[in-house]
Structure formats: C-alpha cells, structure tokens
C-alpha positions as CSV (number, residue, x, y, z in Angstrom):
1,X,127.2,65.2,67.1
2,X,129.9,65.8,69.5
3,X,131.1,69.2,71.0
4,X,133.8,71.0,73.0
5,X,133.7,74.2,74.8
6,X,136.7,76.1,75.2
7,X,137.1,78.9,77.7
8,X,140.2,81.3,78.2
9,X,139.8,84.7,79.1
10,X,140.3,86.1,75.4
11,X,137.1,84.0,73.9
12,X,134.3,81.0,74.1
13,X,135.2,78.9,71.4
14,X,132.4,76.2,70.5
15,X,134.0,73.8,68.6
16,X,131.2,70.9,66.7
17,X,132.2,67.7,64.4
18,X,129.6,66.0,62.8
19,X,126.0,67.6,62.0
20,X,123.2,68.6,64.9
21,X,120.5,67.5,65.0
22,X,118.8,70.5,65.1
23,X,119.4,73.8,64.1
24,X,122.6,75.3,62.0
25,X,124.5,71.9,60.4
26,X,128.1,72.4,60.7
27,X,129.1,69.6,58.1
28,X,131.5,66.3,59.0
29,X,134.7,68.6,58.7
30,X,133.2,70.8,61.9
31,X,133.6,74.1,62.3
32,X,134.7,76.2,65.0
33,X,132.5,79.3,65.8
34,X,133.4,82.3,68.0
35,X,130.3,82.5,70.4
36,X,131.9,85.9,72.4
37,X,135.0,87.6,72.9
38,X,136.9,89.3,74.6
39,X,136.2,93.2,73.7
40,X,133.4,92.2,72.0
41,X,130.1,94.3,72.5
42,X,127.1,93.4,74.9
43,X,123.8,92.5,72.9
44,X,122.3,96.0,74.6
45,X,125.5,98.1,73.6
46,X,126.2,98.6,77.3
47,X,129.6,97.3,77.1
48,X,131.9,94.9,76.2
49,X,132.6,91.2,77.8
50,X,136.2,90.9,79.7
51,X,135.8,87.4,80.7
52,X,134.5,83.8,80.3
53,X,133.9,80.3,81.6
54,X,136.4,78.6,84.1
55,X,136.6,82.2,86.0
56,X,138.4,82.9,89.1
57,X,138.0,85.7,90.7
58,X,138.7,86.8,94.3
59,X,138.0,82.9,95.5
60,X,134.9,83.0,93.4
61,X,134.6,80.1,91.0
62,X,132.2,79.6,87.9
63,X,131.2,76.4,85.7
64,X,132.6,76.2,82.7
65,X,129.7,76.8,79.6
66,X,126.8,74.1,78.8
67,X,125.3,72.7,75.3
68,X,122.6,71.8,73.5
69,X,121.1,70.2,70.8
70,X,120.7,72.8,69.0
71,X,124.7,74.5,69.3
72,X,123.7,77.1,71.7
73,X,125.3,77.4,74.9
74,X,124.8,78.9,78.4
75,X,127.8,80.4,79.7
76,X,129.1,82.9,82.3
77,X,131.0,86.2,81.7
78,X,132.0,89.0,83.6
79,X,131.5,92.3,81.6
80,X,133.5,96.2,82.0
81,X,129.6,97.6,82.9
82,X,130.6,99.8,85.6
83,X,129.3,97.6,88.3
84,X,132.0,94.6,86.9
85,X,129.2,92.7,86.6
86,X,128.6,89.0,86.2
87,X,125.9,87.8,83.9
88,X,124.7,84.8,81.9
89,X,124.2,84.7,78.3
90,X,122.9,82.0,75.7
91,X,125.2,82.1,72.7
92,X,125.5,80.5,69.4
93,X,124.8,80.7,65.4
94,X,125.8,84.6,65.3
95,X,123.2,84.9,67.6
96,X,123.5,86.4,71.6
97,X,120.9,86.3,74.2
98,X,121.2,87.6,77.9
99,X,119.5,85.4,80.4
100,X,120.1,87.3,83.6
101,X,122.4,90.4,84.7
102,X,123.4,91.8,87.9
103,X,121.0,94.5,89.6
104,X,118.0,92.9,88.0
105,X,115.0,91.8,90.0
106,X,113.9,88.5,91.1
107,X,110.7,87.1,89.5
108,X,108.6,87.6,92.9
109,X,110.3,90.8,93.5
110,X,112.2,90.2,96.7
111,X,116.0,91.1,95.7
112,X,118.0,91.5,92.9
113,X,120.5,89.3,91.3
114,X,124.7,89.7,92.9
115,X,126.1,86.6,91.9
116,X,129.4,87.2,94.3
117,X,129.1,85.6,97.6
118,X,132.8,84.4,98.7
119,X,134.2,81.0,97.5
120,X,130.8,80.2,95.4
121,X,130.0,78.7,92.7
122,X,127.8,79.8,90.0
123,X,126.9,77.3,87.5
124,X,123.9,76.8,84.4
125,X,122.6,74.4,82.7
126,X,120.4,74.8,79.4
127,X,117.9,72.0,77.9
128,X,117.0,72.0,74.2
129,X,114.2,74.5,74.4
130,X,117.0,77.0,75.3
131,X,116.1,77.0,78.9
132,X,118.7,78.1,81.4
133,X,118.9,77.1,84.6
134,X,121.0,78.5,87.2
135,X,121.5,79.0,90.2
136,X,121.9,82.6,91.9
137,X,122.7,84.7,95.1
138,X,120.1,87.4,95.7
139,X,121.0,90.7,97.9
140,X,118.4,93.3,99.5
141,X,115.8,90.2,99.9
142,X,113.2,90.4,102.6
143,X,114.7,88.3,105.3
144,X,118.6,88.2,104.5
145,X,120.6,85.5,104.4
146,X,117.5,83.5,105.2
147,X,115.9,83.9,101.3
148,X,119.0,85.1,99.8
149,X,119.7,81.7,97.1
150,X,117.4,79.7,94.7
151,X,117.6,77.6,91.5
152,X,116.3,79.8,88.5
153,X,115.1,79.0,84.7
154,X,115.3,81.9,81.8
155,X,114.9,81.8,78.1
156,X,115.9,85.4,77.1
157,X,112.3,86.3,77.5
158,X,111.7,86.5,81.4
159,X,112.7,84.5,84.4
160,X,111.1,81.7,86.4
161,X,112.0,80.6,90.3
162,X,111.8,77.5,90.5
163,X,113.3,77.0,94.3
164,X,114.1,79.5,97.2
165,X,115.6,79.5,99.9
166,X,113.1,80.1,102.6
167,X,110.3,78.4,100.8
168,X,107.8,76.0,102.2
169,X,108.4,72.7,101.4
170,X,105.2,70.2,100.8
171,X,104.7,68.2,104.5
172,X,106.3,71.0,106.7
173,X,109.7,72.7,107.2
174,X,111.2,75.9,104.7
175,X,114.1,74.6,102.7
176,X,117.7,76.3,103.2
177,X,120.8,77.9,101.4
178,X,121.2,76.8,97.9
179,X,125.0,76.9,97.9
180,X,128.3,75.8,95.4
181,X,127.0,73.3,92.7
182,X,123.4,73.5,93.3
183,X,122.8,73.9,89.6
184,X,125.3,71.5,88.5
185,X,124.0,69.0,91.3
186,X,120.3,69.7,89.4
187,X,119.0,68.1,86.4
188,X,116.5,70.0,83.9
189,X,114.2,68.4,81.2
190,X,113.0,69.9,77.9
191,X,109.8,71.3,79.8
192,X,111.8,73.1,82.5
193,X,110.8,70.6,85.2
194,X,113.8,70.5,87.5
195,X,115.2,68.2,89.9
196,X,117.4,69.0,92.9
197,X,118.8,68.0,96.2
198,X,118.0,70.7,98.7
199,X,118.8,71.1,102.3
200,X,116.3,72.5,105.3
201,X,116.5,75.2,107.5
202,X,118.0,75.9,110.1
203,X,121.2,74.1,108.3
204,X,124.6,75.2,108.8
205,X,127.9,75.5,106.7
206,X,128.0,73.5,105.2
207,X,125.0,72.8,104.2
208,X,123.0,68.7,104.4
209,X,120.7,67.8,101.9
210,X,117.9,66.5,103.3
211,X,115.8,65.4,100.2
212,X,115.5,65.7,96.5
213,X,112.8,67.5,94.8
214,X,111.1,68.5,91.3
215,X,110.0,71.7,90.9
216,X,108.7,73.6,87.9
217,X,108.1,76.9,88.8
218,X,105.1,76.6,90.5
219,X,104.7,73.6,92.2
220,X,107.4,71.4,94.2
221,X,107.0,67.8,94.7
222,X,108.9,65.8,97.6
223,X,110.6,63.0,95.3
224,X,113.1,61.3,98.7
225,X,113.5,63.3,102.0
226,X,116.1,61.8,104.3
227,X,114.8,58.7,106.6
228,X,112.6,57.6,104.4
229,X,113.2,53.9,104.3
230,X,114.7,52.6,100.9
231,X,113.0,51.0,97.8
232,X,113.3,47.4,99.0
233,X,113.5,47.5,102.4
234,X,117.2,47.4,103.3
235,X,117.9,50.9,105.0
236,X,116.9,54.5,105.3
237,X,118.4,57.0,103.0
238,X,121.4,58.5,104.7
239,X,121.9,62.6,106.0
240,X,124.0,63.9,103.6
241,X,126.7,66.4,103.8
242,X,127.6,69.6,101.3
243,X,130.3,67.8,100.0
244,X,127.7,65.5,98.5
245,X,126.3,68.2,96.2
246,X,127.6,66.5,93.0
247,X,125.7,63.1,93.4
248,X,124.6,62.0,90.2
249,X,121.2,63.0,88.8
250,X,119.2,63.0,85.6
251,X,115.9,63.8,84.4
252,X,114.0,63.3,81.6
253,X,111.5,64.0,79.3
254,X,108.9,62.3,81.0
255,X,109.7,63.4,84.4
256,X,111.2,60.3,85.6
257,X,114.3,60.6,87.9
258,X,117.5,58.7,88.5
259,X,119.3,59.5,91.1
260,X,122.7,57.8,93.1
261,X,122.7,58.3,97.2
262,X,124.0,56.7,100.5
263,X,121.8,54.9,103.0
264,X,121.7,54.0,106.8
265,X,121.2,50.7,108.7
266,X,121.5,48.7,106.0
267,X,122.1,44.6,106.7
268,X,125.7,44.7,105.8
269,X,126.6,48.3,106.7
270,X,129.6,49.5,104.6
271,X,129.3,46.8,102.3
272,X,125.6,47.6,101.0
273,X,125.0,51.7,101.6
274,X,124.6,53.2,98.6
275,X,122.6,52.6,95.6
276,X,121.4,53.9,92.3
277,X,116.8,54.2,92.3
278,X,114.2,55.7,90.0
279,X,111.6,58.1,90.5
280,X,109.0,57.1,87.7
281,X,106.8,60.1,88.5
282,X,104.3,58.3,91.3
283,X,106.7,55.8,93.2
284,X,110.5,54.8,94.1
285,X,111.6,51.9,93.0
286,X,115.5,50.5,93.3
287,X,117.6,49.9,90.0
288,X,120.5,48.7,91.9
289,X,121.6,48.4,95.3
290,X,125.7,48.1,96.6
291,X,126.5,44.4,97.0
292,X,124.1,43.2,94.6
C-alpha cells in the first residue's frame, strides 16, 4: 500500500494505490477519498471546518496529517466555532472522529487545551490502533508556563498524558517545556507506548534535550539522559540543543528503541561523534558508531 496526503485550505484529500492491509480495500486502480472539507459540518453539528493541514496562521505552524494501516488519518483543522478553534480529528472511510478540541480539560484536570502559543508547532501522529498522539499547549494550569506543555494520546474515546511539563522524572529533576516538533520528534507503538526526547527544568529558549524517555501513560522510564557514557565506551552522549528536536526515532511493537544522537569526548572528536544505538527494553547497546 502506498498513500499521499494532500492539504490545501479547501480539503484533505487521502489519496491510496494498491489495497490495505487492513480495513476498507481500495482496489489496484486507488481511489481518492475526501476525508473533510472545507464547509463541511463538525461530527457534533457545532460547525463547519475552514481549514486543514500545512496551516499558517499568525506565525503559528501545523504538521501536515498522519496515516495508518488501516486509511485513517490524524490531522489538524481549524474550525468557524466561535472561539476559531483548532482541533484534531481522526478521519477516513466516511467516518469522522474528534480527538481533542480547544476549551477541553486535560486528563488530570489542571488546564484546558489552547493550541496557539506564538511560532509553535502542533503536530500528531496515529499508530494502527487509531491512537493519536499529540502534542499540546495547556492554559489556566496550576503553575503557568511551568506545566503548561505535554505529549498526549487519544482514541476518540478519552485522553491519556503521557508527559508533562513539570513532571518528575525517575532519579530526580522535573522535565521542561515540550516545544515545536515534540510530537514529530516522538515515536508511538501499536500499544501507545511512547518515546521522546525531553529537556529538564530550569531550561531556556530554546529548549536542550537532556534525555530520551518511554512513557505510557502512567509510568516513564529513563531510556539515555545526557552524560551517560556511550554503548561502547567511546564518549558521553552530547547536550543537545532545540534545534535537535527532529533526531531520528522509532519504536516498535515490542518496545525496543532506535534512536540517532551526538556524543562528547570521543577519541577522534569530529570525526567519530555521532551514532545510531538500540534500546532493546533492559540495556543500550551501539548499532553503529561515526567512523566505523
């Protein structure tokens, strides 16, 4: 199976050739389905969408839309509800499913979803379960700006957190701001479990990861925090900066992690910092290492 998304601000187009493996089969001459449009009514009735994908909108950016297995896709839209508001649906096979909306609470409670904080980035992913995640800015929370981000999972049923900003991490310290391409810098497996680069607090703009993570909901567990020394033995894994928030990732089904990052001290300094290592649910281990 392959797929395209198209985004424009008249419609989300999801255009499939070949058959899925699951789910609606679209035959080998594909099809091309209209998953929402512009002018086209909310599930509730509450409105109609105005806008998709690809947005741009007062320096805010959003991802474009994510696939599955199955043909349905996550995607972004900003709606004519009288608060303009920008929510995230699950679309796909006639059918539409809203996955979060402005003004509604978080899981715990503290805040309610406003997913416009100046130049961000909202992004989602969705897994074949018809997961979402994604990640979200949070107003009227307890402490501020201190707990106002976090990675989040929904399924048109209810929401999950699975990271927040302010929360303790396992061994000491709270982690910090979830900001741009956190979800896109994340990687989600058919059970929900999630992985993610995170930075601590107190961090600045913008933001250093300090570590990567798995979380699913309830638990976190501390995959690489920065200054641990390398699988192998040649160098420390390096600070990294914002900017790095699209270092490669994956995850899969059983929990195992690959993961790309940049080290310190190594022996041959520029020519051997960086390499590619796997989490295989207990221990690190090195797949490949620059200069090998």
């Amino acid at each position: 199976m392959t797929g395209k998304i198209n985004t424009a601000a008249g419609c989300l187009l999801l255009v499939i050739t070949g058959s899925l493996t699951t789910g609606t089969s679209y035959g080998a001459a594909g099809k091309t389905e209209i998953v929402a449009i512009s002018g086209g009514p909310l599930p509730d009735g509450s409105g109609v969408f105005s806008n998709f994908g690809d947005i741009r909108y007062y320096m805010r950016q959003y991802s474009a839309p994510t696939l599955n297995d199955a043909g349905q896709t996550a995607f972004i839209a900003l709606t004519n509800t009288p608060n303009g508001a920008l929510d995230i649906y699950r679309g796909g096979g006639g059918s539409l499913t809203p996955i979060v909306r402005t003004g509604e609470s978080a899981p715990d409670g503290n805040g309610i979803y406003s997913f416009f904080p100046n130049t961000s980035y909202v992004n989602t992913l969705i897994n074949d379960q018809n997961q979402v995640l994604f990640r979200a800015w949070l107003s009227g929370t307890a402490n501020g700006a201190l707990d106002s981000t976090g990675l989040f999972r929904g399924d048109g049923n209810g929401l999950v957190q699975i990271v927040r900003e302010g929360q303790a991490i396992p061994g000491g310290g709270t982690f910090g701001e979830f900001w741009y391409s956190a979800a896109t810098n994340a990687a989600m497996n058919d059970s929900g479990l999630t992985a993610f680069f995170a930075s601590h607090t107190p961090s600045s703009y913008p933001s250093i990861i300090m570590g990567l993570y798995l979380g699913d909901g309830s638990t976190i567990t501390p995959v690489m925090a920065v200054g641990d020394p390398a699988p192998g033995g040649n160098g420390a894994f390096k600070l990294l900066p914002g900017a790095s928030f699209n270092l490669p990732l994956s995850i899969n089904n059983q929990g195992k992690v690959a993961f790309t990052t940049w080290l310190d001290n190594t022996i041959g300094g520029s020519a051997d910092d960086s390499g590619l290592f796997y989490w295989d649910g207990a221990a690190l281990s090195e797949a490949v290492h620059e200069g090998d």
